[in-house]
N, C-alpha and C positions, 0 to 999 in steps of 0.2 A: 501418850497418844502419838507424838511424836515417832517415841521409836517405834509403837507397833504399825504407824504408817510408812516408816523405812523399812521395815521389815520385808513389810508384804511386796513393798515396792522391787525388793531387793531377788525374793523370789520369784517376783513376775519376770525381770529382768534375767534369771538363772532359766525360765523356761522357755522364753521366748526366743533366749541367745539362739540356743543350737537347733531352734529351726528354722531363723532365719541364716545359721551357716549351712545348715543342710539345701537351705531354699538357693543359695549362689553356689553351694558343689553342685546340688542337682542343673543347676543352670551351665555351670562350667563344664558338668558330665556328657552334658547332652549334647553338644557336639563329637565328640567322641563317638561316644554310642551309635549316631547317627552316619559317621563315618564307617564304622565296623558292620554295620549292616549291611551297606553299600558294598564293602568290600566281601563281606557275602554273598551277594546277590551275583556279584559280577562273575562268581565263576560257574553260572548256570552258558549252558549251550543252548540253542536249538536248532536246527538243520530239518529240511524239508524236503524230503527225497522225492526220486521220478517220478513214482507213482503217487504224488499226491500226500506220502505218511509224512503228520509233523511228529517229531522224536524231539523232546525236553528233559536235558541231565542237570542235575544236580548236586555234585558230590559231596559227599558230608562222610566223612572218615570218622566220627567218634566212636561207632561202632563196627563191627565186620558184617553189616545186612544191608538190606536191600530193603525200599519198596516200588512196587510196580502199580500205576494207575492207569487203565487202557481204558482213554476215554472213545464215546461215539455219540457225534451227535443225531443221534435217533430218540423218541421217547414218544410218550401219546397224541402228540401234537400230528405226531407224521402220519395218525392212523385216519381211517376214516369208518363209517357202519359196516359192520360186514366183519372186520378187521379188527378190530375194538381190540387191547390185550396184549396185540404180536409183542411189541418193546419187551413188555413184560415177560412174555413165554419162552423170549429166547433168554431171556435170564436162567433160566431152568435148563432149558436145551444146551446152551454152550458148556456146562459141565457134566453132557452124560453122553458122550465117546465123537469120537472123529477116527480117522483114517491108524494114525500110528498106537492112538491110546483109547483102549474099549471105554462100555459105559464106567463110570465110576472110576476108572485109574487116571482123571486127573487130580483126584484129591485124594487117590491113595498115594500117589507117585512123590506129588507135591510135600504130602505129611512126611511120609519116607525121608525124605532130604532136608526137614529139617521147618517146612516152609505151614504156612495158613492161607487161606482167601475168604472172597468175601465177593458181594455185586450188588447193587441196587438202579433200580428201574425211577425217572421222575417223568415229567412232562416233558422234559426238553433231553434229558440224554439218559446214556443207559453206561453204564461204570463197573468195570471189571475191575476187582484189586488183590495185588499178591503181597504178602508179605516174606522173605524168604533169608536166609544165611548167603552170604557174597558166594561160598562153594555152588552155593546150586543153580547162579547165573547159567550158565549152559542147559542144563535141563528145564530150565523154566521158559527158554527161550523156543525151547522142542517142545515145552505140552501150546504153548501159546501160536508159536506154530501150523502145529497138526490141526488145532481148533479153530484156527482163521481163515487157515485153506480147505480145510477139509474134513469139515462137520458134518457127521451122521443122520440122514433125516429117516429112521427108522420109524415106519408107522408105527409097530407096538411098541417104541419109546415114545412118540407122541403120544398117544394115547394112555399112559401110563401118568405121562405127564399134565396132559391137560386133565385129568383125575384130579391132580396134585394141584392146579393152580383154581381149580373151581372150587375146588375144600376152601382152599385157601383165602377163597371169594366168600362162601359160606360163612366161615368164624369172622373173618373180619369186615365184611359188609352184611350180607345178608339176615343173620343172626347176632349182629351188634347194631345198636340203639344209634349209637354216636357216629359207625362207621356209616349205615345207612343217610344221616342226615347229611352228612359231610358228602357227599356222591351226591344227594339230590341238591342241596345248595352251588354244587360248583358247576352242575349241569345248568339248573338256571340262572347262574351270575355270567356264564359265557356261553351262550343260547346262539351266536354266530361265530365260536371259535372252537378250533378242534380243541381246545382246555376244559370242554365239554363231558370231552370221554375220560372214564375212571381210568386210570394206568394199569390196573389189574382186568378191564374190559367188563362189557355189555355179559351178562348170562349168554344170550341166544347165539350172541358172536362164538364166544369161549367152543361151547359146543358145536362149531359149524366151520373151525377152521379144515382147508384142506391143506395137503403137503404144497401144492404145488402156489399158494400164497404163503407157508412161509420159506418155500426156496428164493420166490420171488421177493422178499422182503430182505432175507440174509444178503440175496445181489444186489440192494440198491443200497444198504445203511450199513451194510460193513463192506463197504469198498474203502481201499488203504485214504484214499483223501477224504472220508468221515470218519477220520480216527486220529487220535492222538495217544500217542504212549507218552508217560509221563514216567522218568525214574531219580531214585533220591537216594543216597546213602553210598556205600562203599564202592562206588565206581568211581572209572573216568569217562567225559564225554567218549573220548574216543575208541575205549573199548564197545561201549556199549553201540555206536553208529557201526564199527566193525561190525559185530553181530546181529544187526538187523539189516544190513547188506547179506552175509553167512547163512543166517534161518531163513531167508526171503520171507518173512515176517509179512503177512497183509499181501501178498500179492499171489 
């Protein structure tokens, strides 16, 4: 009895050891660790140019890419009746041509070179993002560019478009069970706040935009000091402020 109660003892003692040494490295570790973040952290930049653009580097060398996050605080909050949707429409519009690059060749241009994107629309902002090869920093700085100063407001790309964003409305509210409830619950949960309005918009709004409310809406929520660019990966702060000096980016 004896022995098989030293036994057991002996094996308790064999499994407890190495997690209470793991329990004092992990305690010894964590300063460390907590140092090496820090020293990560610290070599982010920000700099906030004249007109308002804040610009956020990051550089992270493991790999040779890039990614770009162009943020803007715009989103359905900023809309009102009438209006319902725009956050969301220019989701669609800012990838279907401006001045230097037609409909469609920002994301033939983009693929060409290597690179992906992506956008989504919330209550509170509206989120451009690229993903791309360090090579094709220069060109992505020229489609982002063309598209900030000088976005296309073609009636029959509107119209093409807002086709595309009331389907869109269709499958995922109109004709969904869950979609519909969720639109009518958050309209009655915030009955005094514009969090009222669906981010994809009212039906009657969708159909009743004119050009000249969303020129108006482009000039007040992408002006350079409602925007921030955000970048991560193979850069340096200081190339990258070069270049949004270079592209006059936002302004």
């Amino acid at each position: 009895m004896f022995r098989q109660s030293l036994l057991w003892t002996s094996c308790l003692a064999l499994l407890v050891a190495p997690a209470a040494g793991a329990q004092a490295q992990g305690k010894a570790a964590s300063k460390p660790a907590a140092s090496s973040f820090q020293k990560l952290g610290a070599s982010v930049e920000t700099r906030t140019f004249k007109n308002g653009l804040k610009v956020i580097v990051w550089p992270d060398h493991d790999i040779p890419n890039v990614a770009l996050y162009n943020w803007f605080r715009v989103g359905s909050r900023n809309e009102y009746p009438g209006i319902t949707g725009l956050s969301h429409f220019f989701e669609h519009m800012m990838f279907n041509g401006a001045k230097k690059f037609g409909p469609g060749e920002f994301d033939r241009v983009m693929e060409a070179n290597g690179g992906s994107n992506n956008a989504f629309t919330s209550e509170d902002v509206t989120v451009y993002q690229d993903w791309f090869p360090r090579t094709a920093l220069d060109i992505i700085f020229q489609l982002e560019a063309d598209r900030l100063q000088h976005l296309a407001f073609n009636p029959k790309v509107i119209e093409s478009e807002r086709g595309v964003v009331y389907s869109e409305r269709r499958s995922g509210v109109d004709n969904n069970n869950e979609g519909a409830l969720a639109e009518q619950v958050q309209a009655t949960a915030f009955v005094a706040h514009p969090y009222q309005f669906p981010v994809i918009g009212w039906p009657s709004d969708i159909e009743s935009w004119r050009i000249e409310d969303l020129q108006r809406y482009f000039k007040t929520y992408y002006a350079p000091n409602n925007g921030t660019l955000i970048f991560t990966g193979a850069v340096t702060p200081a190339e990258i402020f070069a270049l949004v000096e270079v592209s006059r980016i936002h302004i």
